[in-house]
C-alpha positions in Angstrom: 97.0 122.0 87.5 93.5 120.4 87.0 91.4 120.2 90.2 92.2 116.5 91.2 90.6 114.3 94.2 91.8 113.8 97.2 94.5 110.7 97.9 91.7 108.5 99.9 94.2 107.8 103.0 94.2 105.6 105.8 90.9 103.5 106.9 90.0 103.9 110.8 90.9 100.8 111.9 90.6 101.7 115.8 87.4 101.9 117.5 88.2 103.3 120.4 91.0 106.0 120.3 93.7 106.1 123.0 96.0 109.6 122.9 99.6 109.3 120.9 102.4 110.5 123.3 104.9 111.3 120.2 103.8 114.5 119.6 105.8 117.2 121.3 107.4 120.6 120.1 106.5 123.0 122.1 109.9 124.7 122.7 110.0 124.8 119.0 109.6 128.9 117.6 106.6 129.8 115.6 108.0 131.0 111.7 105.8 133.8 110.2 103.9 132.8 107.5 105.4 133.6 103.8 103.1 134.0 100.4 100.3 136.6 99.1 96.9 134.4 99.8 94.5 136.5 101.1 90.5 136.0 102.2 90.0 136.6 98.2 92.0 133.8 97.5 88.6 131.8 98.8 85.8 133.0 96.7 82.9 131.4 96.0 80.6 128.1 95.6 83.1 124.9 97.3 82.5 121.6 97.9 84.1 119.6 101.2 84.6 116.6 102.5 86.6 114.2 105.0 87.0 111.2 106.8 88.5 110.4 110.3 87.5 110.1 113.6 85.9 111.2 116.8 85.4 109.8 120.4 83.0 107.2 118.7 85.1 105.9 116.5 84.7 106.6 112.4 83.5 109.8 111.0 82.8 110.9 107.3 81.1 114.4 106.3 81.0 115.7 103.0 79.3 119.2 102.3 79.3 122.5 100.4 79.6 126.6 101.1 79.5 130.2 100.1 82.9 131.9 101.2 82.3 135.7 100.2 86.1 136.5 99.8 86.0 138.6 103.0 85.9 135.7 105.9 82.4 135.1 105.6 80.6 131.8 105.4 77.3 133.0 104.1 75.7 129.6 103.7 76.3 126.4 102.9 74.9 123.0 104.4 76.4 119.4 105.5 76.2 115.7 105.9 77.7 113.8 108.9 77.8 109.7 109.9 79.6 109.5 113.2 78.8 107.3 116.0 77.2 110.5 117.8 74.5 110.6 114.7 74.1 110.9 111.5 73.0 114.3 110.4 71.7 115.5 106.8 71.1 118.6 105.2 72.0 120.9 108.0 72.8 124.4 107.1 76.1 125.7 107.6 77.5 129.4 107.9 80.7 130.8 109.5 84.2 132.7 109.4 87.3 131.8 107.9 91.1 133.1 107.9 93.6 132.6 105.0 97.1 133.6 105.9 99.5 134.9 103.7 101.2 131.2 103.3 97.4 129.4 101.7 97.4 128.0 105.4 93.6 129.0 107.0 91.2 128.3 108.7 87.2 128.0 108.7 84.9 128.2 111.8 81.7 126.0 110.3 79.0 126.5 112.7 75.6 124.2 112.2 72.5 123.1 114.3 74.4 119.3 114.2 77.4 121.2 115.9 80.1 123.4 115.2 83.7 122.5 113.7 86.8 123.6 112.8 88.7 123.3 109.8 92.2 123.4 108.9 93.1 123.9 105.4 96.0 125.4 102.9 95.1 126.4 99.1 96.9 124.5 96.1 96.6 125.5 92.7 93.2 125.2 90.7 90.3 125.7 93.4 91.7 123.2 96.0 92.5 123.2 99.3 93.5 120.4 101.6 92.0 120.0 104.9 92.4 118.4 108.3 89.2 118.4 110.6 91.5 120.6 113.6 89.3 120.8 117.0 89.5 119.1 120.1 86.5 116.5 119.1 87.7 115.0 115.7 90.6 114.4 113.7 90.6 113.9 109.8 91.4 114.4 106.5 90.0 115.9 102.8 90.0 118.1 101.0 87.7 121.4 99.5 87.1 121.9 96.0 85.9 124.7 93.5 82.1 124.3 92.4 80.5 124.4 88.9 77.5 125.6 89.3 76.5 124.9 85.7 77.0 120.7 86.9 74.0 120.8 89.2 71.7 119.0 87.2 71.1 115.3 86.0 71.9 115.7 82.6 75.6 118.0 83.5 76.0 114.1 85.3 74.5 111.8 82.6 77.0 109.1 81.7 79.7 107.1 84.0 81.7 107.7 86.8 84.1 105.6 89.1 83.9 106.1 92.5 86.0 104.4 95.5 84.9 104.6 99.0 86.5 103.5 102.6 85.0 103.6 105.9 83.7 100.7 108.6 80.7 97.9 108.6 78.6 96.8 110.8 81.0 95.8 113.4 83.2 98.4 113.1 85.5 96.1 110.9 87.4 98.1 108.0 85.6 98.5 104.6 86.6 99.6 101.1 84.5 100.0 98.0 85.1 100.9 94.7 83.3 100.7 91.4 81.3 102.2 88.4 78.3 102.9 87.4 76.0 104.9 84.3 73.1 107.4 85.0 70.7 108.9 82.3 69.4 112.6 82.0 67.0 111.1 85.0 69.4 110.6 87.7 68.3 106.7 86.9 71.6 104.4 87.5 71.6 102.5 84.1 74.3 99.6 84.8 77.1 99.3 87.2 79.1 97.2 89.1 80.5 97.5 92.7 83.8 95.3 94.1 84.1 95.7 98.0 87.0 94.4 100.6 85.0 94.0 104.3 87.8 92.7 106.3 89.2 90.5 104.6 85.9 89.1 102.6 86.0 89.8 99.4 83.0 90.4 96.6 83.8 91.0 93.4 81.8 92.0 90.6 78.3 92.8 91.9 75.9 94.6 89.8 74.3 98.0 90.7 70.9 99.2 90.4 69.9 102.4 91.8 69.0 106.6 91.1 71.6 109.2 91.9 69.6 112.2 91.3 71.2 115.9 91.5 69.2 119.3 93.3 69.9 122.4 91.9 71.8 123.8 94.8 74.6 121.2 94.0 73.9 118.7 96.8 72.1 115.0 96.0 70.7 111.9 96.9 71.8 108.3 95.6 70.2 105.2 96.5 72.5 102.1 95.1 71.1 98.2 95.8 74.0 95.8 95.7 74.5 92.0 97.5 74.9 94.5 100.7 71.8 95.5 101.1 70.6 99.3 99.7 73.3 101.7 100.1 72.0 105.2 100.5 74.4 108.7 100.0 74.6 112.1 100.2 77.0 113.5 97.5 77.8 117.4 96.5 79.0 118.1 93.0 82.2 119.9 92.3 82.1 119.8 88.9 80.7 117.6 85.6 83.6 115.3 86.1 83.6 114.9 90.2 81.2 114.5 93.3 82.1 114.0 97.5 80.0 111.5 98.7 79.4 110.5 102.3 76.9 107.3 103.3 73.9 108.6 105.3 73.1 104.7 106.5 73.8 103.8 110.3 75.9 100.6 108.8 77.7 100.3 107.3 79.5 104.1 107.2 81.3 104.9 103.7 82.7 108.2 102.5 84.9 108.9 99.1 84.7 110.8 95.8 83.3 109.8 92.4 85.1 110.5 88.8 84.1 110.8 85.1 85.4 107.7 83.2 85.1 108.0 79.4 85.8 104.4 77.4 85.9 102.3 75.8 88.7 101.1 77.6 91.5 98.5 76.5 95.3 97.5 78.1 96.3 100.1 75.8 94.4 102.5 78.1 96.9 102.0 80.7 100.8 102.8 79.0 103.7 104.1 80.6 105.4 105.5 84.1 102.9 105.6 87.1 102.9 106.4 90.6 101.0 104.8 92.9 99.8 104.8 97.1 97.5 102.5 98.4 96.4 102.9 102.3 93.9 100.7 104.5 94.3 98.3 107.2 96.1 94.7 107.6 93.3 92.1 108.8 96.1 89.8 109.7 98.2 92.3 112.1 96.1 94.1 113.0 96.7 97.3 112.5 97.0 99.9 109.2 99.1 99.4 106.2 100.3 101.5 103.4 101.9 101.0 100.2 103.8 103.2 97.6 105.2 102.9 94.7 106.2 103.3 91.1 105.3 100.8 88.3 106.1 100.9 84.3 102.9 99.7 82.5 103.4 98.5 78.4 99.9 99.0 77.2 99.5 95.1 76.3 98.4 93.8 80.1 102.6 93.8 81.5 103.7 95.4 84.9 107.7 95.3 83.1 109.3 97.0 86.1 108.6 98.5 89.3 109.7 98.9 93.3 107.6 99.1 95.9 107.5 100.5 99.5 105.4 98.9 102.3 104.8 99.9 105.9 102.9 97.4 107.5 101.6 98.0 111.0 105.3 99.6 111.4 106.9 96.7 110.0 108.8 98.2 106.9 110.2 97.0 103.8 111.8 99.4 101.0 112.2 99.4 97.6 110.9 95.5 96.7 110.7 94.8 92.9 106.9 94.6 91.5 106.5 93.2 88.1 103.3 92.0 87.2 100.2 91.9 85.2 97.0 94.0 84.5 94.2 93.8 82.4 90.9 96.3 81.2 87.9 95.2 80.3 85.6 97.5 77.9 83.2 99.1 80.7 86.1 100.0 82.6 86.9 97.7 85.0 90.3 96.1 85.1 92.7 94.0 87.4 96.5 94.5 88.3 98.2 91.9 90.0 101.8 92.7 91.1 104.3 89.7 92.6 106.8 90.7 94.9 109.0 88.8 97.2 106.9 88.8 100.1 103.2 88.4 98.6 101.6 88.6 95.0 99.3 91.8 95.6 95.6 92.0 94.2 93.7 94.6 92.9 90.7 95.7 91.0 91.2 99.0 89.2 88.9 101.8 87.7 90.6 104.4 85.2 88.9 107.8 85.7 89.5 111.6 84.9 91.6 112.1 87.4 93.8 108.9 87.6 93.0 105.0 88.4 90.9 104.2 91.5 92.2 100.7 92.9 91.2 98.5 96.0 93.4 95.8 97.1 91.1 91.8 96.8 93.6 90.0 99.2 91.8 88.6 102.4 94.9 90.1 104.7 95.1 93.9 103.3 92.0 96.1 102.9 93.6 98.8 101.1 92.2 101.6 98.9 93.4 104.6 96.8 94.0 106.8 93.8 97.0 104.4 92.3 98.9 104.7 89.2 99.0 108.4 88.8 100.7 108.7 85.3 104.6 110.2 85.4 106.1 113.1 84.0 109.3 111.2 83.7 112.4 111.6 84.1 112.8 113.3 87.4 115.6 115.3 89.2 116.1 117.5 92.1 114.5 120.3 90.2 111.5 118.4 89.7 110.4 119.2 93.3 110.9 123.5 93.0 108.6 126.0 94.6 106.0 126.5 97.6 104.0 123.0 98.1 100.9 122.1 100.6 101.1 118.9 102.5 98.0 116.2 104.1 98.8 113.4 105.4 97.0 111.1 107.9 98.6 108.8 110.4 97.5 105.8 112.3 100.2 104.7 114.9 99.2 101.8 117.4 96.7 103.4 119.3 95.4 106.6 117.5 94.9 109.0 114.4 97.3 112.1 113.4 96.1 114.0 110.9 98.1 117.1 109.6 98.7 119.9 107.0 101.7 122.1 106.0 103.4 124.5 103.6 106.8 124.1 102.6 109.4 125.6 99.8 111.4 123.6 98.2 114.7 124.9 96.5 114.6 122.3 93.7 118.1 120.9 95.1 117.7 119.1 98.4 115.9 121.0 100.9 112.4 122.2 102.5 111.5 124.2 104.7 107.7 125.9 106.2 104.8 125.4 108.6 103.2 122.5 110.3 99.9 122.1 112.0 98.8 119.1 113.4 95.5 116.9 114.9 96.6 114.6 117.3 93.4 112.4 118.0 92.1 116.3 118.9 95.4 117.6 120.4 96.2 120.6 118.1 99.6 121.7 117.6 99.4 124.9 115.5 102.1 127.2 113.5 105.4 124.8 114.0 108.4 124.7 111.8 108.9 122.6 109.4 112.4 121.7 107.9 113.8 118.2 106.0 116.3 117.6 102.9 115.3 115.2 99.8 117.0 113.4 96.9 115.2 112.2 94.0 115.7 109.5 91.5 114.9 109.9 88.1 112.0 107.0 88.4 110.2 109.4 90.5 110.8 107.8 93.9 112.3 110.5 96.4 113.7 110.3 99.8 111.8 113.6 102.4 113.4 113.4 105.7 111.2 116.0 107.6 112.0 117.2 111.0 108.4 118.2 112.8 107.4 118.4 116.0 107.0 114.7 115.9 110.6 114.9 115.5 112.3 113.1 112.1 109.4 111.9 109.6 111.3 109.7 106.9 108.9 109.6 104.0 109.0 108.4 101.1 107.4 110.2 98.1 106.3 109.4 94.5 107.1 112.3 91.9 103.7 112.4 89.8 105.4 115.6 87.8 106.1 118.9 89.4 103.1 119.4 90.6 102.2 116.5 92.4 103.6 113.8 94.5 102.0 111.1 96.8 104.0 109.3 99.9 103.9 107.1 103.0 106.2 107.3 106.1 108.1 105.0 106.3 109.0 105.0 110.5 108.1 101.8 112.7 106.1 104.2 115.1 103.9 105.4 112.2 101.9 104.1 109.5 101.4 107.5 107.5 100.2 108.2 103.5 99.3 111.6 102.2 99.6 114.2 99.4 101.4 117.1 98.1 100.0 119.4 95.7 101.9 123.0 94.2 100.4 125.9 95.4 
């Protein structure tokens, strides 16, 4: 499976964190890891990055290290905008574990203060990650480098990028957009449409530089109606950067992906899953979104269903028919009617699926959307060991978590659990649920965790892959799952 970005998951939505009493377990055993990753199976140049949130509200870091294969961080260095600072360029090193299951973790120490990581190894170079000490909580994931990518020219030509985080005020903001660089680093044309609480801008034209160093790590400046925007971003490859803003407002991080036109409605043909994730300006509170659509490559939604969890107000499986159209330079529209709203978007095609962000006033929502299907789908479509993200918003605070499971490719699952609640760590629990799947790709998980019984609902991508929200009052959740 192709190194792929990270599902951009919920926005932080709440300033000021209060602790989330659902989280028990601890009469629950501790199951011994299962699998044959090792310290070798993390060798070499990666690339990180995550958002969440500390006792100050929103975080985003994004950085890069050496592992050595043996549990050594030899070097590496990172960017941080929380409300205790923003840092930039500060060195990393450290220790990591891998256990025999992909799950690990790294010790990341640095003059702007040390951290722990939680993380468990899919296929391809990729890990996911939740930030797992007692002073943040968040979400991400670490990615292979190419070394051979770290220079202007490896990055010449266009990229989509979509970004979430806070402005000014705190208030929830989403971003996404394109733009085109030269062998300079010189941002050529682009074109930025952002959500900020409900006000919407569409359509704004970039200027800018986004010039690599040779150690992987760079510096973009991009002017939009916003003012100038100014980033740190780490390459993973020709086709993918981290970025994380190093401004004191407002505070973005995301990831950036090759697009390669021109594009046309035809561009967009066939099954898709899709999860978008933000906040609800009306409420408030956070929101998420799942689904899958059927796209006819002339600018028709012809069929699809829809889940929505909205501030723990659910609705399930909702009909979404609807429109979409893409213009040449990659920027395109969806629009899909439902009974209870019609639901905007803009959309950005890239190399590793379509970047949207929701355009409504009530519903700042972002994510990687329309994931295209491997259709049809059955029980055995979900077969083999898996690693699980998610992240969590329930009324007060943030749960972020990671696990491996096995799934028999009938109905059930079973592994390990560990989980960041708002900096409460809950390490090594069991994991255990059942599933059903329809052949559209749209499968029932009922997980029993020590949160007790998760009902989630996940998106079959293929085999490989599936996206999901929870779909319990208590919990807003979205998240991944990647094979191992």
């Amino acid at each position: 499976m192709a190194v792929q970005e990270r599902f951009p998951l919920l926005l932080a939505v709440i300033a000021v964190l209060a602790v989330f009493t659902g989280c028990g377990g601890g009469s629950l055993s501790f199951p011994p890891p299962q699998g044959t990753f090792t310290n070798a199976s993390l060798n070499g140049p990666f690339a990180f990055s995550y958002t969440g949130s500390d006792g100050r509200g929103f975080l985003a870091v994004a950085g890069s290290f050496q592992a050595d294969g043996a549990g050594h961080i030899t070097a590496g260095m990172q960017d941080i905008n929380s409300g205790f600072g923003i840092f930039t360029n500060s060195p990393v090193t450290g220790t990591y574990a891998v256990r025999a299951d992909g799950r690990g973790s790294a010790n990341l120490n640095s003059p702007a203060g040390n951290t722990t990581i939680d993380f468990v190894i899919v296929a391809s170079g990729h890990a996911l990650i939740t930030r797992f000490d007692a002073n943040a909580s968040g979400s991400g994931t670490i990615d292979q480098q190419t070394t051979s990518a770290f220079s202007n020219t490896a990055l010449a030509g266009t990229f989509a990028f979509n970004l979430s985080g806070i402005d000014g005020l705190t208030n929830p903001l989403a971003v996404a957009g394109n733009l085109t660089s030269d062998n300079t680093g010189t941002i050529t044309s682009g074109v930025d449409d952002s959500n900020d609480n409900g006000g919407v801008v569409i359509n704004d034209p970039l200027t800018g530089t986004i010039p690599v160093n040779s150690n992987g790590r760079g510096a973009a400046t991009v002017n939009t109606v916003r003012g100038t925007l100014t980033f740190a971003f780490y390459v993973v490859d020709a086709n993918h950067l981290k970025l994380v803003e190093v401004d004191a407002a407002p505070v973005l991080g995301g990831e950036a992906f090759r697009q390669t036109g021109p594009f046309s409605n035809a561009s967009l043909s066939g099954p898709f899953a899709f999860t978008v994730a933000g906040a609800d300006a009306a409420t408030p509170g956070p929101s998420a979104m799942g689904g899958t659509v059927v796209l006819d490559g002339a600018g028709t939604v012809t069929s699809g269903s829809a889940d929505l969890n909205d501030a723990g107000s659910v609705v399930t499986n909702i009909a979404v028919p609807g429109t979409y159209s893409m213009a040449a330079n990659g920027r395109g529209t969806l629009t899909l009617v439902s009974g209870l709203q019609t639901f905007h978007f803009v959309i950005y095609p890239s190399s590793q699926g379509v970047l949207a962000l929701e355009t409504d006033p009530r519903f700042i929502t972002t994510g990687t959307a329309l994931q295209q299907q491997s259709t049809p789908f059955s029980g055995g479509s979900l077969s083999g060991n898996y690693g699980l993200n998610f992240t969590a918003i329930s009324s007060t605070s943030e749960l972020d978590a990671i696990a491996e499971f096995a799934a028999d490719g009938a109905s059930k699952v079973s592994g390990i659990i560990d989980l960041n609640d708002n900096g409460g760590i809950t390490f090594g629990q069991p994991l255990s649920g059942n599933f059903s799947v329809s052949a559209n790709g749209r499968a029932l998980l009922n997980l029993q965790t020590p949160l007790g019984t998760q009902n989630m609902v996940m998106y079959m991508v293929n085999g490989n892959r599936a996206l999901f929200i929870e779909l319990n009052s208590s919990l807003v959740a979205a998240g991944d799952i990647r094979h191992q």
